[in-house]
MDAnalysis code that builds the backbone (N, CA, C; Angstrom):
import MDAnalysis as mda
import numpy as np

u = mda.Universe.empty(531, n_residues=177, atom_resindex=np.repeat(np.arange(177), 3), trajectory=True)
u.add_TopologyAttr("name", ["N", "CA", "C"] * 177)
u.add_TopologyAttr("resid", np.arange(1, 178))
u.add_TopologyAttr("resname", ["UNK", "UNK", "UNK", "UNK", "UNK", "UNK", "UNK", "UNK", "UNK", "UNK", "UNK", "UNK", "UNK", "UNK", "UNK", "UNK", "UNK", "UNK", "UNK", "UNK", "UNK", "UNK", "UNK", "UNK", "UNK", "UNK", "UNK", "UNK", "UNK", "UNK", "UNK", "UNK", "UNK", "UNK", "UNK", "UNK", "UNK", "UNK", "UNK", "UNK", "UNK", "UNK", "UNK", "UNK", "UNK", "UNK", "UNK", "UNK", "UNK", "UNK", "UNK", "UNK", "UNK", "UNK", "UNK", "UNK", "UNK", "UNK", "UNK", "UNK", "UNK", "UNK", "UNK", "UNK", "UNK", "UNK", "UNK", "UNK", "UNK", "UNK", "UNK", "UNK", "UNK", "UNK", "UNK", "UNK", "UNK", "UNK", "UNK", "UNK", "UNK", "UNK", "UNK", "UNK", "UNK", "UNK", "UNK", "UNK", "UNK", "UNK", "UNK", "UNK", "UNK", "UNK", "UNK", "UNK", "UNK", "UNK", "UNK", "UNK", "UNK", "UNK", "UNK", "UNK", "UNK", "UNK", "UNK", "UNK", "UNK", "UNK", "UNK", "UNK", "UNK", "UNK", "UNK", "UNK", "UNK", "UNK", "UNK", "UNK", "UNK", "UNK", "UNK", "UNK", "UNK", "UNK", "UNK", "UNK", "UNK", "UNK", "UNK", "UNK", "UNK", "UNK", "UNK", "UNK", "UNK", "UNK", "UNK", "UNK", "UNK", "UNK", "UNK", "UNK", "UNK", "UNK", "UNK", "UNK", "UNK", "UNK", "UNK", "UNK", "UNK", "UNK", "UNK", "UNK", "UNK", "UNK", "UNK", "UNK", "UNK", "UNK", "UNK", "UNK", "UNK", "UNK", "UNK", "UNK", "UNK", "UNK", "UNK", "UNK", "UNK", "UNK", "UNK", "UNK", "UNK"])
u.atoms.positions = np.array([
    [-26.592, -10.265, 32.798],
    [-26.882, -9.680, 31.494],
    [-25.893, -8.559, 31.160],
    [-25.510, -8.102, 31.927],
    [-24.465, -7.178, 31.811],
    [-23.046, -7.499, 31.297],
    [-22.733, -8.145, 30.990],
    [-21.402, -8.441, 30.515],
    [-21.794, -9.443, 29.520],
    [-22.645, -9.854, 29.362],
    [-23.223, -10.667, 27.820],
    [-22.384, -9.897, 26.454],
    [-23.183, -8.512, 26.561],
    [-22.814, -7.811, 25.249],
    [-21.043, -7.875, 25.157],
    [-20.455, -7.351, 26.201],
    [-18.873, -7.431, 25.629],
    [-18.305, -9.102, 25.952],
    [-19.105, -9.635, 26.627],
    [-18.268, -11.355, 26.077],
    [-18.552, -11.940, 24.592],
    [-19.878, -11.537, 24.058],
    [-19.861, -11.690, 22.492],
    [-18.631, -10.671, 21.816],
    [-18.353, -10.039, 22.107],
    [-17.074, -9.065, 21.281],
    [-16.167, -9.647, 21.305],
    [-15.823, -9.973, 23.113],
    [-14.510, -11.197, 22.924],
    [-14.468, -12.571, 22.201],
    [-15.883, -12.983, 22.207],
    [-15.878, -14.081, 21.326],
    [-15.356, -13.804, 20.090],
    [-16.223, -12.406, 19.581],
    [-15.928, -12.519, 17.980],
    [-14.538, -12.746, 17.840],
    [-13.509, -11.700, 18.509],
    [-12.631, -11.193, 18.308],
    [-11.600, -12.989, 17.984],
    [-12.038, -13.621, 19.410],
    [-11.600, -15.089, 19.872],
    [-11.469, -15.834, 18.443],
    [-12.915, -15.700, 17.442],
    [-12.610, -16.728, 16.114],
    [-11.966, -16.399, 15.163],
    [-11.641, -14.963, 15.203],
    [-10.489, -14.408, 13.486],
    [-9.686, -15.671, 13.594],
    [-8.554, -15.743, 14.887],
    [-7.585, -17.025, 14.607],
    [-7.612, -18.014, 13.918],
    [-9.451, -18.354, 14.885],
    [-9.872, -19.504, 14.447],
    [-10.436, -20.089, 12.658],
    [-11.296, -19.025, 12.619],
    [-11.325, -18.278, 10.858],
    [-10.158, -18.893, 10.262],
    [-8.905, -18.189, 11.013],
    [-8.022, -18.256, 10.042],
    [-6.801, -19.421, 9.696],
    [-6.966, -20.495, 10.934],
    [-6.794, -22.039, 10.699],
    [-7.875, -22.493, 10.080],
    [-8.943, -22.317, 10.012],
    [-10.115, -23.103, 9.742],
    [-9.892, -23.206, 7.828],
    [-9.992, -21.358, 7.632],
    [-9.939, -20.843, 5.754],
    [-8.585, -22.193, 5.628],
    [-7.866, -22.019, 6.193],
    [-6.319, -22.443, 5.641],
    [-6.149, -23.539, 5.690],
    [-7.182, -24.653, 6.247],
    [-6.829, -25.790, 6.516],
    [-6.768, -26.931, 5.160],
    [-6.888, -27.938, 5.491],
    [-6.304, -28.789, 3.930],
    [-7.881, -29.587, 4.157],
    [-9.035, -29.180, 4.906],
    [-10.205, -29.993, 4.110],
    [-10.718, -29.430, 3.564],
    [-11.291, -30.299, 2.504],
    [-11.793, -29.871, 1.036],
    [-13.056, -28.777, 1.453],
    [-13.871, -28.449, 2.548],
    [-14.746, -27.459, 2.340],
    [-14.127, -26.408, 3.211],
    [-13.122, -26.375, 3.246],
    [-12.513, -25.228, 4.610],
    [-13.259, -23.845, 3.945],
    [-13.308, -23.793, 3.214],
    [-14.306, -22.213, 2.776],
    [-14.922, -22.164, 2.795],
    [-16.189, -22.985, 3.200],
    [-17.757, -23.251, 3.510],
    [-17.556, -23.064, 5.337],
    [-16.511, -24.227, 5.266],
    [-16.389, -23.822, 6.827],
    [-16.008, -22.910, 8.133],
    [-15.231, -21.905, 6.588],
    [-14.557, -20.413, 7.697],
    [-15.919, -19.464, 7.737],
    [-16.643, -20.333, 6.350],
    [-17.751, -18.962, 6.349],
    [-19.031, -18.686, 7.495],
    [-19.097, -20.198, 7.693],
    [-19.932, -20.430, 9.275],
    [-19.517, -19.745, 10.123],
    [-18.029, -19.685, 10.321],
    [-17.254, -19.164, 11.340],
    [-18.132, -17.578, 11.803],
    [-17.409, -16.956, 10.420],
    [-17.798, -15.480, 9.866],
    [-19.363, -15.390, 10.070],
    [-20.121, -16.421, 9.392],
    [-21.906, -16.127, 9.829],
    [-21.962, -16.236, 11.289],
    [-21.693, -17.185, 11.780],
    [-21.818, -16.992, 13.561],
    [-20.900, -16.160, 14.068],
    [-19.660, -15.090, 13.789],
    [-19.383, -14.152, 14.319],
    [-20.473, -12.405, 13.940],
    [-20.989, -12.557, 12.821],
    [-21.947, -11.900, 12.329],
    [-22.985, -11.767, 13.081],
    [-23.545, -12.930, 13.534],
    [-24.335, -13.215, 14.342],
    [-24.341, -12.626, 16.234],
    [-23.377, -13.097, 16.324],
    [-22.722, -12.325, 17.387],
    [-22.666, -11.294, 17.565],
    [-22.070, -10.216, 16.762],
    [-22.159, -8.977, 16.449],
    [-23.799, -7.805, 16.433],
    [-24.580, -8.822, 15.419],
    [-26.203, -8.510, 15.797],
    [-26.851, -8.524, 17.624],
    [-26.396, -10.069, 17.351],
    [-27.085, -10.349, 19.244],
    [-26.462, -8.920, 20.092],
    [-24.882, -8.776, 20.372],
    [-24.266, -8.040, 21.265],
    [-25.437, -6.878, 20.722],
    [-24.925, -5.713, 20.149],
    [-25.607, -4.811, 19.427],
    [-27.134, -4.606, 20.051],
    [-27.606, -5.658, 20.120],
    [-29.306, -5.577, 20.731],
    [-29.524, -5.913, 22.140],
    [-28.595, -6.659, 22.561],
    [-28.799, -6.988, 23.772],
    [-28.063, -5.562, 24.556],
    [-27.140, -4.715, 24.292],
    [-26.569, -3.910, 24.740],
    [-27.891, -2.536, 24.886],
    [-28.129, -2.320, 23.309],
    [-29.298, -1.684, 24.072],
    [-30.400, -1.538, 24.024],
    [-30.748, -2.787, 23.952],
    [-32.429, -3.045, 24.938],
    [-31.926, -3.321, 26.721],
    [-30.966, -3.439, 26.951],
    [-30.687, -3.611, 28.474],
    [-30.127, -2.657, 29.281],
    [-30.071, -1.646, 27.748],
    [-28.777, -0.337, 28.557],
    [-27.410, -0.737, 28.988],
    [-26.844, -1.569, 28.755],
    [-25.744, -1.754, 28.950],
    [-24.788, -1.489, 28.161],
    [-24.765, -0.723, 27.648],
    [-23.975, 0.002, 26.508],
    [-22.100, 0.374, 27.720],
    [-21.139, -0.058, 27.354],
    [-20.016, 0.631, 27.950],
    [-19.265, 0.828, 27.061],
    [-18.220, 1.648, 27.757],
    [-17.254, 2.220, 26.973],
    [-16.113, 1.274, 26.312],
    [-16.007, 0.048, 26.607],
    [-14.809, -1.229, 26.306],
    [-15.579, -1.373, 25.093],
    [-17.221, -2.029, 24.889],
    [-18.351, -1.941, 24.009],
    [-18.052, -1.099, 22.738],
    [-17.949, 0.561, 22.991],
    [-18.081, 1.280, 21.954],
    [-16.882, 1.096, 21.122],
    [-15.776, 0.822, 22.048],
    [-14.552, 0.513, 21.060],
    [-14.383, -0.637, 20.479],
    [-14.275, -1.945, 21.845],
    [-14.317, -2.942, 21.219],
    [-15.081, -3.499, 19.830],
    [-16.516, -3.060, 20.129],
    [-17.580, -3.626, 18.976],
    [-17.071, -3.371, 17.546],
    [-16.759, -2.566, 17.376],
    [-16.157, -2.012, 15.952],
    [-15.165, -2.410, 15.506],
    [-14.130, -2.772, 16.641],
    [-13.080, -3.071, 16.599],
    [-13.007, -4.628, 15.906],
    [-13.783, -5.425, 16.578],
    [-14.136, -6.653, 16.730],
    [-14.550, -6.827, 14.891],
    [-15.708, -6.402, 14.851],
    [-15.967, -5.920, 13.263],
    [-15.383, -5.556, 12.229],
    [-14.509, -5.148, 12.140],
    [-13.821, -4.402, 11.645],
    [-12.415, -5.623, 11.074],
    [-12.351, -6.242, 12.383],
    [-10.649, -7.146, 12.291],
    [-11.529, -8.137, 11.347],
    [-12.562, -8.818, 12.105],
    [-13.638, -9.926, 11.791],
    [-13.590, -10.000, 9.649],
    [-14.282, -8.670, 9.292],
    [-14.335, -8.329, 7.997],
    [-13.445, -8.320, 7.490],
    [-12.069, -7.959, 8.108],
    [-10.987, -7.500, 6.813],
    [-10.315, -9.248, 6.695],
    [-10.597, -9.727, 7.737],
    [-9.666, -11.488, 7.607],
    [-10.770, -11.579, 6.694],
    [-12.012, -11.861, 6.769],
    [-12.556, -12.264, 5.915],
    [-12.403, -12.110, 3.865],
    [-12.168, -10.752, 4.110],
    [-11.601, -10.062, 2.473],
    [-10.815, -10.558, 2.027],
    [-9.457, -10.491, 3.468],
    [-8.672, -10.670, 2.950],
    [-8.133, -12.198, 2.437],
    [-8.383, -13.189, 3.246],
    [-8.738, -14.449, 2.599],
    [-9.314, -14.772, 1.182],
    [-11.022, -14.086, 1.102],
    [-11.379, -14.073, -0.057],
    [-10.404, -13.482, -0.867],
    [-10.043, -12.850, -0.766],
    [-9.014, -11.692, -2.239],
    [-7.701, -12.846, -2.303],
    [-6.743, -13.384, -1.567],
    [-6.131, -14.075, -1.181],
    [-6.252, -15.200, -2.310],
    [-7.401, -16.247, -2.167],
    [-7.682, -17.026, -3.050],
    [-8.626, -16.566, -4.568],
    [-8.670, -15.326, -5.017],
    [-9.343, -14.841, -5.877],
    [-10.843, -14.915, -5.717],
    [-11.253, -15.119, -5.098],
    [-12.552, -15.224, -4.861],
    [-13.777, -13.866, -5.032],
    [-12.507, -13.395, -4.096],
    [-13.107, -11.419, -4.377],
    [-12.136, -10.872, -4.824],
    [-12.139, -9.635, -5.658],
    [-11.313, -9.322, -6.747],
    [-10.079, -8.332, -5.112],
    [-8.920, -8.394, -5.838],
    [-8.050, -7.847, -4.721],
    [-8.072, -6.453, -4.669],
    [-8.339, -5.845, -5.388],
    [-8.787, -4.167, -5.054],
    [-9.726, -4.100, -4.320],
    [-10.895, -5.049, -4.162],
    [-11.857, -4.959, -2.898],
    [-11.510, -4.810, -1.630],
    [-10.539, -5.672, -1.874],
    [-10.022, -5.647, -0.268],
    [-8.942, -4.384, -0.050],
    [-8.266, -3.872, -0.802],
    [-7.453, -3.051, -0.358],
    [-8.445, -1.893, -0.619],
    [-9.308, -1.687, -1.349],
    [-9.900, -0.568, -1.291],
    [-10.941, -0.298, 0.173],
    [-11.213, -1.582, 0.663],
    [-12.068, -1.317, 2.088],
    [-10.984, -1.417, 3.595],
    [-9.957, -2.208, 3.021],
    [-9.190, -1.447, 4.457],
    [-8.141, -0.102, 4.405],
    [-8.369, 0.093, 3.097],
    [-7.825, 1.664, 2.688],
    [-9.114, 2.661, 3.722],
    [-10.357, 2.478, 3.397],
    [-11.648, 3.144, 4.268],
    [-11.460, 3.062, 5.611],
    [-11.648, 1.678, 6.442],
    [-11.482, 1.470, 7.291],
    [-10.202, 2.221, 8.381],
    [-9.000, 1.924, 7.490],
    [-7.701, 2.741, 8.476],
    [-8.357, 4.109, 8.659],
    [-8.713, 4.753, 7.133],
    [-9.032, 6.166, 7.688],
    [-9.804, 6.586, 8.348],
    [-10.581, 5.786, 8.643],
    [-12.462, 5.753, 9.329],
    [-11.306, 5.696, 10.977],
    [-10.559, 4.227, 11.045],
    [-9.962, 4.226, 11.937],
    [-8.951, 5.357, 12.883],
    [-8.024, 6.038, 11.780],
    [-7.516, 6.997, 11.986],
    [-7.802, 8.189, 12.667],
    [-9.491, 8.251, 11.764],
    [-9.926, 9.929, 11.822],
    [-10.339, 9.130, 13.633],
    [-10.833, 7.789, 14.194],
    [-11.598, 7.532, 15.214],
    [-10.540, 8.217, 16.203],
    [-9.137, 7.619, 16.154],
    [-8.207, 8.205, 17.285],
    [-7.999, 9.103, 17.183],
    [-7.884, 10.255, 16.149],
    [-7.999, 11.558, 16.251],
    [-8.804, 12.219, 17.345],
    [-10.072, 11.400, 16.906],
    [-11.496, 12.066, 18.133],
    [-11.278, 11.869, 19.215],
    [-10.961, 10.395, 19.565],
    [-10.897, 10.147, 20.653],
    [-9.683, 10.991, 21.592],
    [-8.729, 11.281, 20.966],
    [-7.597, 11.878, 21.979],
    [-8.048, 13.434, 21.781],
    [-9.144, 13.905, 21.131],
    [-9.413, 15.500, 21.476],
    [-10.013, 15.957, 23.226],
    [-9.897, 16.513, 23.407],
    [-10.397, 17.241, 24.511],
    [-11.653, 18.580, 24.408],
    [-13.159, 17.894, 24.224],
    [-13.476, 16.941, 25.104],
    [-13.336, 16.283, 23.930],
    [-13.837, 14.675, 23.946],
    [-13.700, 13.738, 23.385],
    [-14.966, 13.967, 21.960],
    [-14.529, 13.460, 21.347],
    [-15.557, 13.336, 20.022],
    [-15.853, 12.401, 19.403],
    [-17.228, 12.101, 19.626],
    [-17.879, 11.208, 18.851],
    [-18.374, 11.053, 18.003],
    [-18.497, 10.403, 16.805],
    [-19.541, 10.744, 15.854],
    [-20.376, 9.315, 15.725],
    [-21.361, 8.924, 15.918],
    [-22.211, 7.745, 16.197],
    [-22.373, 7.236, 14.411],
    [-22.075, 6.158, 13.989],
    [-22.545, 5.079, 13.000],
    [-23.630, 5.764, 12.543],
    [-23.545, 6.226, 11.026],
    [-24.819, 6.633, 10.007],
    [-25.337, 5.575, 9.260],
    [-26.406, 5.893, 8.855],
    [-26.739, 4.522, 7.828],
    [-26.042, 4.534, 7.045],
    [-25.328, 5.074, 6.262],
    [-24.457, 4.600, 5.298],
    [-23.394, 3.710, 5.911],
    [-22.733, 3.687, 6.503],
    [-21.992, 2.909, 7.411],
    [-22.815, 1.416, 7.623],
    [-23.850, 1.579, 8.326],
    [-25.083, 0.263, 8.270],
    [-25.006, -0.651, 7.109],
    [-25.464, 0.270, 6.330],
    [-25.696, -0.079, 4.795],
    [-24.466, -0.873, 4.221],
    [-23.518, -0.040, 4.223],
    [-22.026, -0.767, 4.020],
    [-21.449, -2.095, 4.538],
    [-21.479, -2.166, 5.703],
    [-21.227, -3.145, 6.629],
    [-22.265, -4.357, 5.891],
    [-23.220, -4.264, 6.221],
    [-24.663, -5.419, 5.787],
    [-24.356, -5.772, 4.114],
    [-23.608, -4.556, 3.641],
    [-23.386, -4.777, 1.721],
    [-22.281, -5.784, 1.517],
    [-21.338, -5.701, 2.814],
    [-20.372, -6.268, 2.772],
    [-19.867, -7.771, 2.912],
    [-21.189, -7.845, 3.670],
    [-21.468, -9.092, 4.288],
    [-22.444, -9.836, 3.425],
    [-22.657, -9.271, 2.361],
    [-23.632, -10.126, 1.294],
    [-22.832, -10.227, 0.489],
    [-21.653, -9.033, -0.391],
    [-20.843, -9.420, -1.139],
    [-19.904, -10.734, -0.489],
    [-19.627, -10.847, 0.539],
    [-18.797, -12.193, 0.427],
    [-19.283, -13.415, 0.386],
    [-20.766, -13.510, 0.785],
    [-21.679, -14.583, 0.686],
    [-22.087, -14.901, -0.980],
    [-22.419, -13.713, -1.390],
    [-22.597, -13.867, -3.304],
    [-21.384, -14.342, -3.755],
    [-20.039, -13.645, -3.161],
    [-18.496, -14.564, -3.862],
    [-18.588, -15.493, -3.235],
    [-18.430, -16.350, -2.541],
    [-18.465, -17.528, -1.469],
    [-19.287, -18.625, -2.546],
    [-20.337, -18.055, -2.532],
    [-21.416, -18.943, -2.848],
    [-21.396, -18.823, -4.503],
    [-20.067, -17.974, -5.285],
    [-20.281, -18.362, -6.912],
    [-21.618, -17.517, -7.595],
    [-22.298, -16.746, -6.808],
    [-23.230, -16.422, -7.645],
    [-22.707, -14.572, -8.823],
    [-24.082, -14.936, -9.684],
    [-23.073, -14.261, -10.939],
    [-23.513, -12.786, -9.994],
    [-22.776, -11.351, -11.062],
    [-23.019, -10.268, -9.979],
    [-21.692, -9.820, -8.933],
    [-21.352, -11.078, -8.524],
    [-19.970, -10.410, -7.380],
    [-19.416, -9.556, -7.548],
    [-18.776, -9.417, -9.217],
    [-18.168, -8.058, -9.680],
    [-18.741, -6.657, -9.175],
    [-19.885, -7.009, -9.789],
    [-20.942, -5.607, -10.040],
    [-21.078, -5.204, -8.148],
    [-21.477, -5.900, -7.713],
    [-21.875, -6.047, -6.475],
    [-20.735, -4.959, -5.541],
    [-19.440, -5.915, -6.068],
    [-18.562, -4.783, -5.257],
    [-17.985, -3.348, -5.433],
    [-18.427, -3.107, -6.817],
    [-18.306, -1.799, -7.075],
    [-19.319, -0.772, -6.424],
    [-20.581, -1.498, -6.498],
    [-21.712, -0.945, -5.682],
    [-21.759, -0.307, -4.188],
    [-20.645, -1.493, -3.651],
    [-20.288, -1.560, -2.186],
    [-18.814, -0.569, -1.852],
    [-17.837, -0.199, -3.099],
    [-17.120, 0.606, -3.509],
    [-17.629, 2.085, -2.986],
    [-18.779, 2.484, -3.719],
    [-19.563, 3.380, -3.843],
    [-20.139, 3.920, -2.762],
    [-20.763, 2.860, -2.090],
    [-21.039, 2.969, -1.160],
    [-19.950, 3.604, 0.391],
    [-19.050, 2.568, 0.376],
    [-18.114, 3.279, 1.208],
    [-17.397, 4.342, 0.725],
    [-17.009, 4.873, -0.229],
    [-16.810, 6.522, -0.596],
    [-17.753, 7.146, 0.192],
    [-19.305, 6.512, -0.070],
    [-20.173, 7.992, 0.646],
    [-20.246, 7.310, 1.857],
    [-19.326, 6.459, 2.602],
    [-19.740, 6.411, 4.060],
    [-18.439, 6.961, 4.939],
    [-17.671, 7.411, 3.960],
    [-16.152, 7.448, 4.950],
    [-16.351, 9.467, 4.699],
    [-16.818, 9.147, 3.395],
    [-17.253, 11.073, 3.036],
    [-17.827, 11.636, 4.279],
    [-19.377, 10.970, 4.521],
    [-20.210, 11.730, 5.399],
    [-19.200, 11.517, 6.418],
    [-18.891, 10.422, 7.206],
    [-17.844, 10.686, 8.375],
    [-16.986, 11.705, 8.444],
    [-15.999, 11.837, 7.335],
    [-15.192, 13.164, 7.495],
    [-16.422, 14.379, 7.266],
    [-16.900, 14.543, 6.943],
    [-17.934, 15.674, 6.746],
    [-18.308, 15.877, 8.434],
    [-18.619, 14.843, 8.956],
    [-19.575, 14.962, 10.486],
    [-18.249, 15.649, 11.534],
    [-16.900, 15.145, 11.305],
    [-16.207, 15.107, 11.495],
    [-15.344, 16.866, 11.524],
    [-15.630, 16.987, 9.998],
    [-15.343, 18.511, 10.485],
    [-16.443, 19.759, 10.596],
    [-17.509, 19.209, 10.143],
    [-19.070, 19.835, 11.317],
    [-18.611, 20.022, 12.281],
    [-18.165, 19.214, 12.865],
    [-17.871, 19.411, 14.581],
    [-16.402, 20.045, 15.072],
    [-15.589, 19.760, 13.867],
    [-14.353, 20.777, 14.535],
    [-15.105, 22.538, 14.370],
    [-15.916, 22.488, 13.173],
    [-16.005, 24.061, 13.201],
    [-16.967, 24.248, 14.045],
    [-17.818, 23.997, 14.523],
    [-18.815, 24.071, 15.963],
    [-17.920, 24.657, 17.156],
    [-17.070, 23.471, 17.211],
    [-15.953, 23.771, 18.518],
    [-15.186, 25.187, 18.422],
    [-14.886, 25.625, 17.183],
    [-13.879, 26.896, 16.784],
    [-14.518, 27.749, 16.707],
    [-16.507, 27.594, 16.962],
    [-17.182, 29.022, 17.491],
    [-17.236, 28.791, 18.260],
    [-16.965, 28.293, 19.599],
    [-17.432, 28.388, 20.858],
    [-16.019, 29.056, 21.654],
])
């Protein structure tokens, strides 16, 4: 049970490729079929996530990888959709515009001394899960996609905000001690 949670990470990580022969291929539902891909890496992502800790097996390859995994997983996904118009192309550059910096500010923390963490807020939750419905509502043609991603726009402003906010909470904590 212990290595369950990070062999689902390597899995996820394992289907972007695959995702991304699958989106590109020349049969007529290849976009129904990358999206399975994406729902069972989604899926994956949930299972790891719960099985890690209801078993305590939470490690440190885990805290990076998982996000990591997520993170690559979502933006092939955008970026495909945006790619074929599906999702409007400022969506996508506007969420891996978030992401680098989310990413950025992460290696910042990580190379401080001591190390700094700031643990996933619900807005972050919220975002992620918003994100993953906006491509299913574009995918699937339903009306709304527009609206939807401005919503999800919105949303990540206030999820990359509170991060830098938590972010320098904690540098000024450190600069009283």
């Amino acid at each position: 049970m212990k290595y369950i949670p990070n062999t689902l990470t390597l899995l996820r990580l394992l289907m972007i490729p695959f995702y991304f022969v699958v989106f590109y291929s020349d049969h007529p539902d290849s976009v129904m079929q990358a999206m399975y891909i994406f729902i069972l890496a989604s899926v994956t992502d949930v299972l790891d996530g719960y099985l890690a800790r209801k078993y305590d097996v939470v490690s440190k390859f885990g805290m990076v990888a998982d996000p990591f995994a997520d993170k690559m997983m979502q933006l092939s996904v955008l970026f495909t959709l945006s790619h074929l118009n599906i999702l409007e192309n400022w969506f996508f550059w506007f969420i891996l515009f978030k992401e680098a910096l989310q990413i950025g500010l992460g290696l910042v923390m990580v190379s401080m001394k001591p190390r700094m963490i700031i643990p996933a807020n619900i807005f972050g939750k919220i975002t992620t899960v918003m994100i993953f419905i906006t491509i299913i509502i574009a995918v699937l043609d339903f009306s709304g996609a527009f609206f939807i991603q401005v919503v999800v726009n919105i949303l990540a402003i206030i999820t990359v905000t509170q991060y830098a906010y938590q972010f320098i909470k904690e540098l000024k904590k450190r600069e009283v001690r």
